[in-house]
N, C-alpha and C positions, 0 to 999 in steps of 0.2 A: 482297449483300442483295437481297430479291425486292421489287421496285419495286409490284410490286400488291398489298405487305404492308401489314396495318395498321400502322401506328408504334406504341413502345411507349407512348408514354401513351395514343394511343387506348385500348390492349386494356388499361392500369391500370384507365382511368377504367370498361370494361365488367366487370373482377372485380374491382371497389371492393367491400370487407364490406359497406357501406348499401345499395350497389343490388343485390345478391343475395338472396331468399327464403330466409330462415333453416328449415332444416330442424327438420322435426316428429318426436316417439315415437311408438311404438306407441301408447301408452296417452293420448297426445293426440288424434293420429286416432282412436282409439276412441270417444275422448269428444266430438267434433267432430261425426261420424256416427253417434252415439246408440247404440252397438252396444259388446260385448266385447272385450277383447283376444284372448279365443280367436275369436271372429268373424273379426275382420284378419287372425289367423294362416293362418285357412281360406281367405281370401279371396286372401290373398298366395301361397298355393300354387296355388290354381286361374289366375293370374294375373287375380284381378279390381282389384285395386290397385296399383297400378308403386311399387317403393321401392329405397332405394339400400344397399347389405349392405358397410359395410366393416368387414373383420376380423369382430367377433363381434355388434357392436348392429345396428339399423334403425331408419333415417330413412327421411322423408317431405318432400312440400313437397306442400302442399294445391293449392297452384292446379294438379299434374299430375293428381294426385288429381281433380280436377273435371273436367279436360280430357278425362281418361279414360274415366269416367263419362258425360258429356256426348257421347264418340263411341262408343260401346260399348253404354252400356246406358241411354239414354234412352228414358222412355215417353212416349208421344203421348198427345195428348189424343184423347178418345173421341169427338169429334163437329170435324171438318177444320177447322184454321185457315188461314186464306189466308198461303201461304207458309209452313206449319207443314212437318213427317213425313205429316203427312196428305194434303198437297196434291198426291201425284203427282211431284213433283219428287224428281229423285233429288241425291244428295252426292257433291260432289265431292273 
């Protein structure tokens, strides 16, 4: 056994059903972000939305969905906020 392993009830207690973000539809995200399901479709090819394909449906979990969004395609405000996209500073 690897001594710098987590134990198993650590790693129960971290893929418990309640603490996991229950996976979203299409046609949920759709409705979420105001927009179509042929929208999301578009957007999941371009890879503008990250999702999960098993076998033949598609899941989501929003909070990637935001994360995503949030490091990809944020807009700035139009006049600098201190410590905003505007301020010079770059990301790390």
């Amino acid at each position: 056994m690897n001594p710098g392993a987590p134990s198993a009830a650590r790693l129960a207690v971290a893929f418990e059903p309640a603490a996991v973000e229950p996976f979203i539809t299409k046609g949920e995200l759709a409705r979420r972000l105001g927009t179509s399901v042929a929208t999301v479709d578009g957007w999941m090819e371009q890879g503008i939305v990250p999702f999960y394909k098993p076998k033949f449906s598609v899941r989501f979990r929003w909070s990637e969905v935001q994360r995503h969004w949030w490091e990809h395609y944020r807009v700035c405000a139009r006049r600098p906020l201190p410590g905003g996209c505007n301020s010079g500073e770059t990301k790390q």
